[in-house]
C-alpha positions as CSV (number, residue, x, y, z in Angstrom):
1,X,1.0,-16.4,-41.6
2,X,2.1,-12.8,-42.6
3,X,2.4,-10.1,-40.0
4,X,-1.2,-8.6,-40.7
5,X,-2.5,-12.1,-40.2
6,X,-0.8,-12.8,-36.9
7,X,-1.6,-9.1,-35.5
8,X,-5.3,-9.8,-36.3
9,X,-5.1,-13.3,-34.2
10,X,-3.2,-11.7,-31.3
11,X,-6.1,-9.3,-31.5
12,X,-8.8,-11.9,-31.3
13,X,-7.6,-14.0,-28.4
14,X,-6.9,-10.8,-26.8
15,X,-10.4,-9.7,-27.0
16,X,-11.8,-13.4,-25.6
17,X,-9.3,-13.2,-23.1
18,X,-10.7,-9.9,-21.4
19,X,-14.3,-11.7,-22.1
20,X,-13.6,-14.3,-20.1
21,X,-12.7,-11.6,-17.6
22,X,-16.5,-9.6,-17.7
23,X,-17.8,-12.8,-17.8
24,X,-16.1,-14.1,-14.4
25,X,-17.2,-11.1,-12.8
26,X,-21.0,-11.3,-14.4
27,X,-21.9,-14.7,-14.0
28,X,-21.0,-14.4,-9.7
29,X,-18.0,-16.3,-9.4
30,X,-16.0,-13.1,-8.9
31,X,-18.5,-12.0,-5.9
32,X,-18.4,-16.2,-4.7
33,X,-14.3,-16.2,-4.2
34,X,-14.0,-12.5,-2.6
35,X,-16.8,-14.3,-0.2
36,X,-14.7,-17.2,0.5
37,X,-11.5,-14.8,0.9
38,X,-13.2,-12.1,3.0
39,X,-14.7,-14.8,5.5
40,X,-11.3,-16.1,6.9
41,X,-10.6,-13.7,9.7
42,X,-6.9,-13.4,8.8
43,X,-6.2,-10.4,11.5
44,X,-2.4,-10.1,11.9
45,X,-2.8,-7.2,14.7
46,X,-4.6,-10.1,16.9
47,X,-1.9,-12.4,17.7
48,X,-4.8,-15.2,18.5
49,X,-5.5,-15.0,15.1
50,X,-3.0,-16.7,14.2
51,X,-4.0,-19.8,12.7
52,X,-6.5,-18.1,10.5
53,X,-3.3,-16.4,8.6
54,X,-2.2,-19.9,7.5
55,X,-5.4,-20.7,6.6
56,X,-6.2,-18.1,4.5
57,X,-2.7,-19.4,2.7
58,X,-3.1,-23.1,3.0
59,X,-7.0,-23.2,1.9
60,X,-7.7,-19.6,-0.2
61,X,-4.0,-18.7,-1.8
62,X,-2.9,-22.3,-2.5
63,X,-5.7,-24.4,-4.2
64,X,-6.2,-20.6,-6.4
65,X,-2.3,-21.4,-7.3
66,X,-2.8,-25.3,-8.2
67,X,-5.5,-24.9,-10.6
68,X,-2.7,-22.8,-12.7
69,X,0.5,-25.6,-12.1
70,X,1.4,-23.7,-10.2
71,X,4.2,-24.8,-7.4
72,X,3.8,-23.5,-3.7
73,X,6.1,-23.5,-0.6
74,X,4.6,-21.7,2.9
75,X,7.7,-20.7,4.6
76,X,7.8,-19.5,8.5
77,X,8.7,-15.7,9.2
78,X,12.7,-15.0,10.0
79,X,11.5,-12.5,12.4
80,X,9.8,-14.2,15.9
81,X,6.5,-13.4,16.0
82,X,6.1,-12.6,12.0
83,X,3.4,-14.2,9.9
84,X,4.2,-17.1,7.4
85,X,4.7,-16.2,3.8
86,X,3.8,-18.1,0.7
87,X,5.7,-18.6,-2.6
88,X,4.9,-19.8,-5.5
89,X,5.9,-20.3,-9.2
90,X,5.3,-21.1,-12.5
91,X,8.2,-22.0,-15.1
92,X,7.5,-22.4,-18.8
93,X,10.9,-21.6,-19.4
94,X,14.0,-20.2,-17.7
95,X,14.8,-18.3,-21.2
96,X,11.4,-15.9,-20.3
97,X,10.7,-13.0,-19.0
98,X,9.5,-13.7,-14.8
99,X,6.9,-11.5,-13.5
100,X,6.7,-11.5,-9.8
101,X,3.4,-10.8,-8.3
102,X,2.9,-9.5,-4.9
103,X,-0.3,-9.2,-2.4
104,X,-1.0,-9.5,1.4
105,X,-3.6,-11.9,2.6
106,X,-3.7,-10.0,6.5
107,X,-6.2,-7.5,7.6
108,X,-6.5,-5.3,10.1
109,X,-8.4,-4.6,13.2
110,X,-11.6,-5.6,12.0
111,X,-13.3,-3.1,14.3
112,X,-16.4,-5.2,14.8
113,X,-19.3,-3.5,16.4
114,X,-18.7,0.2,14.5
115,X,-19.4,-0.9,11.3
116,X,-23.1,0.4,10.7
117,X,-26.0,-1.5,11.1
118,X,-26.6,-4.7,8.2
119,X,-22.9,-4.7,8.0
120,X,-20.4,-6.9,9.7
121,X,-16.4,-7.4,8.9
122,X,-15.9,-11.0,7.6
123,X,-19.3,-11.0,5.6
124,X,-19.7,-9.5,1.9
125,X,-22.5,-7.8,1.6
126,X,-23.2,-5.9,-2.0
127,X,-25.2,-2.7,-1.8
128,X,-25.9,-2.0,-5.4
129,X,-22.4,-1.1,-6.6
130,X,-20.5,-1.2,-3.3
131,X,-19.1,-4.7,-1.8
132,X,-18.5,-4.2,2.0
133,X,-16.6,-6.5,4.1
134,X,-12.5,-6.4,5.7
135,X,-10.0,-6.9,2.9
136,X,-12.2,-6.1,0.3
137,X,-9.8,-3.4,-1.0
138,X,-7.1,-4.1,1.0
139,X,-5.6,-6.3,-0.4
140,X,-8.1,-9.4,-0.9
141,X,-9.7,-8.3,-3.9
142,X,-6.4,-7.1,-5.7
143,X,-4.7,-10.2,-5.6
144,X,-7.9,-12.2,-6.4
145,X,-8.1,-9.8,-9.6
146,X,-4.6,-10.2,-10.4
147,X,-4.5,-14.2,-9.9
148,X,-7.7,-15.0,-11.6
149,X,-6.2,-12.4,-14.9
150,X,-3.4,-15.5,-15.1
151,X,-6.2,-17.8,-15.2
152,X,-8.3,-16.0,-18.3
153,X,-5.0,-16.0,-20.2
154,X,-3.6,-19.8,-19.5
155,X,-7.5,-21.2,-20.0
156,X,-7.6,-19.2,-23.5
157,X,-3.7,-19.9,-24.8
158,X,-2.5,-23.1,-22.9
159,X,0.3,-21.5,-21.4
160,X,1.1,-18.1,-20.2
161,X,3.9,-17.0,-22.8
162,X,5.9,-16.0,-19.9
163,X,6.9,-17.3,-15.9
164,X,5.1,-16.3,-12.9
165,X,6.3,-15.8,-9.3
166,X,4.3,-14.7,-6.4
167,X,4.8,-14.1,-2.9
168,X,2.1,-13.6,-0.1
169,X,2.8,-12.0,2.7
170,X,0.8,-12.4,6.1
171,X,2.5,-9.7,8.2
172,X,1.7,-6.5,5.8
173,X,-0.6,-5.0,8.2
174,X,2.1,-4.9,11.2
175,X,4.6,-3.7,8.8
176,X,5.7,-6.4,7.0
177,X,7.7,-8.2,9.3
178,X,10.4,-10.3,8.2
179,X,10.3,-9.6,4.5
180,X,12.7,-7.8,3.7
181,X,15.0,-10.5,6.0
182,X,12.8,-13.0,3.6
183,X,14.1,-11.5,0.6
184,X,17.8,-11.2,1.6
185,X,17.7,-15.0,2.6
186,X,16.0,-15.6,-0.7
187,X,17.2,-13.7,-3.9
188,X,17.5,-16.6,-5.9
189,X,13.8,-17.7,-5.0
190,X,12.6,-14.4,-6.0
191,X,14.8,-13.6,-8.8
192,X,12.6,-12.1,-11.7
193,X,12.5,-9.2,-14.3
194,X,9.9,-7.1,-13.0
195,X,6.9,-6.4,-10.1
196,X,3.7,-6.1,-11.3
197,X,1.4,-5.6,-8.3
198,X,-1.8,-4.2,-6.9
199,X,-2.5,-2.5,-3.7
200,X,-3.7,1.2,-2.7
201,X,-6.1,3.0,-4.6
202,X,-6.7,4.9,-8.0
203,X,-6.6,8.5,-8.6
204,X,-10.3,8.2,-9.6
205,X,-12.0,5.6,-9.7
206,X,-13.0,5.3,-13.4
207,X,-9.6,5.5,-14.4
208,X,-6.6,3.0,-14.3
209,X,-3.8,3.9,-12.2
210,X,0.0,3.5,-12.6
211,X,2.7,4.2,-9.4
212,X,6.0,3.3,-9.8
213,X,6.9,4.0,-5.8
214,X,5.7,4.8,-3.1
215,X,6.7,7.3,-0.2
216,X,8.4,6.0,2.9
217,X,7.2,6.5,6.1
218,X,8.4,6.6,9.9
219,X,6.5,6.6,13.0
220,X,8.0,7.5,16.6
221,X,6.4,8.5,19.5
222,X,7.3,11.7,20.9
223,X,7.2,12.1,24.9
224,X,7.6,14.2,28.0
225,X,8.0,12.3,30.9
226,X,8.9,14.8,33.9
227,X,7.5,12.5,36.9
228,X,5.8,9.8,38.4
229,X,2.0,10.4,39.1
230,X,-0.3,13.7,38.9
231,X,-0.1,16.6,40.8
232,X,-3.6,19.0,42.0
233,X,-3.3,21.5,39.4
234,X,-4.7,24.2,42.6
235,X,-0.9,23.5,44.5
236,X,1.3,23.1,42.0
237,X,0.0,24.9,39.2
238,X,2.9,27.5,37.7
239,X,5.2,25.8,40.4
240,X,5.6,22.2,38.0
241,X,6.1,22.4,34.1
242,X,3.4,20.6,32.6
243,X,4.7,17.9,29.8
244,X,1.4,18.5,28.1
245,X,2.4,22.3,26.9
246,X,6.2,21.6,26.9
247,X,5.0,18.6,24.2
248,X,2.5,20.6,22.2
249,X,5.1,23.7,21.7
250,X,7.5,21.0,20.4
251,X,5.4,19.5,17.9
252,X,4.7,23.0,17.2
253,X,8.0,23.9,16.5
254,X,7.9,21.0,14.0
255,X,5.9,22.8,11.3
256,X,4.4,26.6,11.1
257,X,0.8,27.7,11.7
258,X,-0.3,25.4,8.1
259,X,1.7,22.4,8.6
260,X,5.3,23.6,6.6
261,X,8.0,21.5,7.5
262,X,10.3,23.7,9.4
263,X,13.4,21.1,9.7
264,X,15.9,21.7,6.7
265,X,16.7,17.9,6.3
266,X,13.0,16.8,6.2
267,X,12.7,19.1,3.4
268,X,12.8,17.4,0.1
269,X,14.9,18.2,-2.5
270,X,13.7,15.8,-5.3
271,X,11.2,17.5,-7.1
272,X,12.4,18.0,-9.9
273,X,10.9,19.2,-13.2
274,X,10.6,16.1,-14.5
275,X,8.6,15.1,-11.7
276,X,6.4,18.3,-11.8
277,X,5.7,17.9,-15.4
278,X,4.3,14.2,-14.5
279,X,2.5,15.7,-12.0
280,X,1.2,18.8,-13.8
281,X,-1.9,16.7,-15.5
282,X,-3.2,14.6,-12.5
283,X,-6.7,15.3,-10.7
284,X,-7.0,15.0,-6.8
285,X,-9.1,12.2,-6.1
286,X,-12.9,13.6,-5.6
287,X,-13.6,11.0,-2.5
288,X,-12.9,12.1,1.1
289,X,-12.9,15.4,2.0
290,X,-12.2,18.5,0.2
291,X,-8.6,19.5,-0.3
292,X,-7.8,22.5,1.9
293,X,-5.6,25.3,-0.4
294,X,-4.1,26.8,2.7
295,X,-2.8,23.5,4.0
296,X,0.6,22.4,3.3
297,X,3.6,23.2,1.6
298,X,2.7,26.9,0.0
299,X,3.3,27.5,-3.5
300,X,2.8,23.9,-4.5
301,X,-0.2,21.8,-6.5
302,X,-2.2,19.6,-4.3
303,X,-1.1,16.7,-6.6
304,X,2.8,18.5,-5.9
305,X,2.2,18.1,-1.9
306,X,0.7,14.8,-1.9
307,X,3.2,12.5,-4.4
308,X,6.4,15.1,-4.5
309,X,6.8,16.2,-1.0
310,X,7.3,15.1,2.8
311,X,4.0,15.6,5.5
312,X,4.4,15.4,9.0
313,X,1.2,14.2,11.1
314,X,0.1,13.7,14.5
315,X,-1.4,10.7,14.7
316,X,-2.3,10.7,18.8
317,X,-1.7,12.3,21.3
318,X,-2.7,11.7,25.3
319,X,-1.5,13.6,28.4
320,X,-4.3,12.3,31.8
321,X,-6.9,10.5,31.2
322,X,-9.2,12.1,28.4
323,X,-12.2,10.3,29.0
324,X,-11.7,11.3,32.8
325,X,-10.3,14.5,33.6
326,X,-9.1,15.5,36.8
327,X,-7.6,18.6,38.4
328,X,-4.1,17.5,38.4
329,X,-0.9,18.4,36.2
330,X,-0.4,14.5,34.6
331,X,3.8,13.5,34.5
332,X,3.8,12.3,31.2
333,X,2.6,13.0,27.6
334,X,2.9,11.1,24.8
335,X,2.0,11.4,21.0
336,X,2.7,9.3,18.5
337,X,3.8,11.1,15.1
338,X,4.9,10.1,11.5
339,X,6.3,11.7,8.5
340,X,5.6,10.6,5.0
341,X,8.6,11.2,2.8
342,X,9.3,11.1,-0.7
343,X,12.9,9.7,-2.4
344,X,15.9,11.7,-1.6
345,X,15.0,12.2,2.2
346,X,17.1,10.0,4.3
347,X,15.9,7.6,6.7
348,X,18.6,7.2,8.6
349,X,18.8,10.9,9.0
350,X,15.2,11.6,9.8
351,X,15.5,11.2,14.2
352,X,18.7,12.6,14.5
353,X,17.5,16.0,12.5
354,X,14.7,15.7,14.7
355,X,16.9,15.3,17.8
356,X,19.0,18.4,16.6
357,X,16.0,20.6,15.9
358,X,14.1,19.6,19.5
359,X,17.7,20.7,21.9
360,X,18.2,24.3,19.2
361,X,14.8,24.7,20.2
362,X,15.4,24.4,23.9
363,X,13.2,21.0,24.1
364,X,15.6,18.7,25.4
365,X,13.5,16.8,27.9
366,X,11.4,15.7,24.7
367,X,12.4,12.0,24.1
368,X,12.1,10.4,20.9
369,X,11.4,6.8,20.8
370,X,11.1,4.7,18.1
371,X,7.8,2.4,17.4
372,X,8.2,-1.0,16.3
373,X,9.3,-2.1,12.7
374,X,11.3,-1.2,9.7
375,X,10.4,2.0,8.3
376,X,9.5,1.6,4.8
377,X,11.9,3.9,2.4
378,X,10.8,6.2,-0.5
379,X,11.4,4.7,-4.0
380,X,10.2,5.8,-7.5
381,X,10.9,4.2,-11.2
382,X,11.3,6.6,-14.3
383,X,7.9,6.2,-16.0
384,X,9.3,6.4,-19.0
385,X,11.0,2.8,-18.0
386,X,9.8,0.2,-20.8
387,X,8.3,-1.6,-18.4
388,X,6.5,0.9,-17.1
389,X,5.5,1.8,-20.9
390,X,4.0,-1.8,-21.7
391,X,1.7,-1.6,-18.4
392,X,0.6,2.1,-19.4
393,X,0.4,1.3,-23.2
394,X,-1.7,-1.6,-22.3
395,X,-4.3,0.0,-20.3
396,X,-4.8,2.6,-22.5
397,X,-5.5,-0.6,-25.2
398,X,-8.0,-1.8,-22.8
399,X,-9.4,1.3,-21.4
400,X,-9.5,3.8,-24.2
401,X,-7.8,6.6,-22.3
402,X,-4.4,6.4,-20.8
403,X,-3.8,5.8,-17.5
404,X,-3.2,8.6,-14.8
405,X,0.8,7.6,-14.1
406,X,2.2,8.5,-10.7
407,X,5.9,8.3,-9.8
408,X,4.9,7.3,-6.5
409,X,2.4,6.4,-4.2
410,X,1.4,9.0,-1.6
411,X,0.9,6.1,1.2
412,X,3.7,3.7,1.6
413,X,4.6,0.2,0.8
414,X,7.1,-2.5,1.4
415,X,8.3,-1.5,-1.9
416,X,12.5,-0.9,-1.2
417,X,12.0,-4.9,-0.2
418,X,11.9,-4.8,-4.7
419,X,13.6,-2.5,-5.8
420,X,16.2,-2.3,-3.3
421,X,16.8,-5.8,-2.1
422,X,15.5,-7.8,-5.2
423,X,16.6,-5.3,-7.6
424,X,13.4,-5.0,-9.3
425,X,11.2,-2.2,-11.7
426,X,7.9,-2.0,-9.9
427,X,5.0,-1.5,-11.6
428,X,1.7,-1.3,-9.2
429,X,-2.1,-0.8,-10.6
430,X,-4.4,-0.6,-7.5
431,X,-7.7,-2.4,-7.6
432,X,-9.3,0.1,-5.1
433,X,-10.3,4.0,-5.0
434,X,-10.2,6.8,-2.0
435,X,-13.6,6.3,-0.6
436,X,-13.5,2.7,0.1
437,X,-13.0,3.2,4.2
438,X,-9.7,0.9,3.9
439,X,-8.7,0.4,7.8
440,X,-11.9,1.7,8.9
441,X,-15.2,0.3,9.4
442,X,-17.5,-0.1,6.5
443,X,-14.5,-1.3,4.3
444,X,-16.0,-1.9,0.7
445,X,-15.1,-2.1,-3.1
446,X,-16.7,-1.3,-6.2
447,X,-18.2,-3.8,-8.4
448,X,-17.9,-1.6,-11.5
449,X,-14.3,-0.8,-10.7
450,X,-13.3,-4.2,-10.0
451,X,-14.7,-5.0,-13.3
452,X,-12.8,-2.9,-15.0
453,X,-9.8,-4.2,-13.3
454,X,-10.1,-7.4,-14.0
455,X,-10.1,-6.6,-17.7
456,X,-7.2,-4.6,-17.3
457,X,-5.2,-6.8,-15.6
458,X,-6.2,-9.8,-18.2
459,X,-5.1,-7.2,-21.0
460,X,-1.4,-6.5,-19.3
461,X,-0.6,-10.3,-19.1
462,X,-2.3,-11.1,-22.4
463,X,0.4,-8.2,-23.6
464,X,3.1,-9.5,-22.0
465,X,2.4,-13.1,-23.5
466,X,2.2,-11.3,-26.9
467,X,5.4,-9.3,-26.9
468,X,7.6,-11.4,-24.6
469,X,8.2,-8.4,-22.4
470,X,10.9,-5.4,-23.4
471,X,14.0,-6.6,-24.7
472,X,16.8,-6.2,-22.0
């Protein structure tokens, strides 16, 4: 068969590939499995919930697997306390590519009783195009897109064209502890040519996404603890400092009037023009609420301050009892802060520049204390990598429009665990979209998007299987 002929064939089973895809989601057994998934109350945040994270592997990830030949292993956490992880593979032969495939099976704090009325965590319910219930977007429905894409292409060719790996993690939602001690312990296990992955959301959500990284994050609690108990604010007021004011002036000192970084080492220095020319083209995402102009880091795009720059929050903050005032001067306050940071920041550096700024600043009773878990570290791939290429090339194939490409993520991932410790190019193309209320209550997805994704992902494999991957 000549070249024409064989480009013409690709191009059929292509197209019944991604119809098997429409016609998984259309004829309900899409919306029966995301049932099945979304009903095992896999909470990692509740340590009594427990058994329901190996049940989510042992009767949702593992029979999925076996229906492709594929072969499993559930492996206990390094780290005491962690949640098991699953791996599992599929071989055709050890002369092709590997694509590794990553999602989390946890969930977190399900938050039952604020979720409004008709609606409850661990049952889908579909309100015309929305499907509500925990894990819908994060991260049950990605991987369930992502495993059932293998499927469309082994049930239309026989074979893949390629190897598989996947790993499922249990812990994602309390930081994903133990895999990156997982990984290190298991290289060999993991070993593979690229990630190709799902989790966060689009930039819209009629169009595909692309990240190559995501921004690290760190979380420590800031705190001013001057004394035991509470003093009557009447006797000792002016007389005692309160840890309240001497907090807030600290965090204050942190950033200006509009949130600017004022610490020289948190201040990135890797946005570059490269990056601002990806940038350059990208939307905000319309869901949430309105981007404020005089926010942030002045003189850059929205799309500049949320994917090429470092943010520092507050994410709570107590001093008393809030619910309960009383006329006293509390001893302690407390807040809990974070900042998001994109590649060329340095972890290791980020308390101690802290530290430094807090005692110039004449805040030296200000602890810092650090929260619990590895912080996850910024990472990025070139998007002109040719792996990244054949995703993007791809989509646009399937979609009809290219892809909006981000060099990272503005949230953050375990994503160093590849690219750092395995070595890997990471490719991610989230399944979800800003408004979906991931984390909070009334979690959903969207039928149309997940759709689409489906065909999408079915497209990339069917890709893969057809070129073999880039040459090395």
């Amino acid at each position: 068969m000549d070249a024409a002929g064989k480009t013409q064939l690709n191009a059929v089973e292509r197209y019944t590939i991604l119809s098997r895809a429409e016609a998984y989601f259309d004829d309900g057994s899409f919306l029966a499995d995301l049932t099945r998934l979304v009903a095992i109350r896999s909470e990692s945040q509740d340590p009594s919930k427990a058994p329901h994270l190996m049940e989510y592997l042992t009767d949702a990830i593992e029979p999925m697997l076996w229906e492709m030949d594929f072969q499993t292993q559930i492996f206990d956490n390094p780290l005491p306390g962690g949640a098991p992880l699953l791996v599992g593979s599929r071989i055709e032969d050890p002369a092709l590519k590997t694509v590794l495939i990553y999602g989390h099976g946890d969930v977190c704090n399900p938050q039952e009783g604020f979720w409004r009325e008709g609606l409850s965590p661990f049952e889908v319910v579909v309100e015309d195009d929305r499907i509500y219930g925990r894990g819908t977007a994060d991260n049950k429905v990605q991987h369930l897109i992502n495993f059932r894409a293998l499927g469309f292409l082994l049930a239309e060719r026989g074979k893949l064209g390629f190897n598989v790996k996947v790993i499922v993690e249990m812990s994602e939602e309390t930081g994903s502890a133990g895999l990156r001690e997982f990984f290190r312990a298991n290289k060999e296990l993991l070993s593979a040519d690229v990630l190709i992955a799902s989790d966060g959301p689009r930039l819209q959500s009629d169009t595909a996404t692309v990240f190559m990284g995501s921004r690290g994050a760190m979380n420590f609690e800031l705190v001013a603890d001057f004394r035991d108990g509470a003093y009557h604010s009447g006797n000792f007021g002016g007389l005692i400092s309160d840890p309240a004011i001497v907090l807030l002036h600290a965090i204050a000192s942190i950033t200006d009037t509009r949130g600017q970084i004022n610490i020289p080492e948190w201040r990135p220095t890797s946005l570059s023009s490269d990056v601002r020319a990806a940038l350059a083209s990208l939307p905000m995402g319309s869901d949430g609420p309105p981007v404020e102009e005089n926010w942030g880091e002045e003189g850059l795009t929205p799309a500049e301050r949320a994917f090429g720059w470092n943010s520092f929050a507050v994410l709570a903050m107590t001093s008393g009892v809030p619910d309960c005032p009383v006329n006293a001067i509390s001893g302690v306050a407390r807040a809990t802060c974070q900042l998001r940071f994109v590649v060329g920041t340095e972890p290791e550096d980020i308390v101690p520049a802290l530290r430094r700024h807090l005692d110039v600043h004449g805040f030296e009773r200000v602890e810092i204390r650090a929260t619990d878990g590895e912080a996850f570290r910024a990472t990025r791939v070139s998007p002109d990598h040719p792996w990244v290429k054949l995703v993007t090339e791809s989509l646009e194939r399937t979609e009809g429009k290219p892809p909006h490409i981000l060099p990272n993520l503005a949230g953050s991932l375990p994503n160093d665990a590849f690219s750092e410790i395995l070595g890997l190019p990471t490719v991610w193309v989230p399944h979800s979209y800003g408004g979906c209320c991931q984390h909070a209550p009334n979690e959903h997805v969207l039928g149309s998007l997940s759709k689409s994704a489906l065909r999408n992902m079915a497209g990339i494999f069917a890709d893969i299987a057809e070129s073999g991957g880039p040459s090395d």
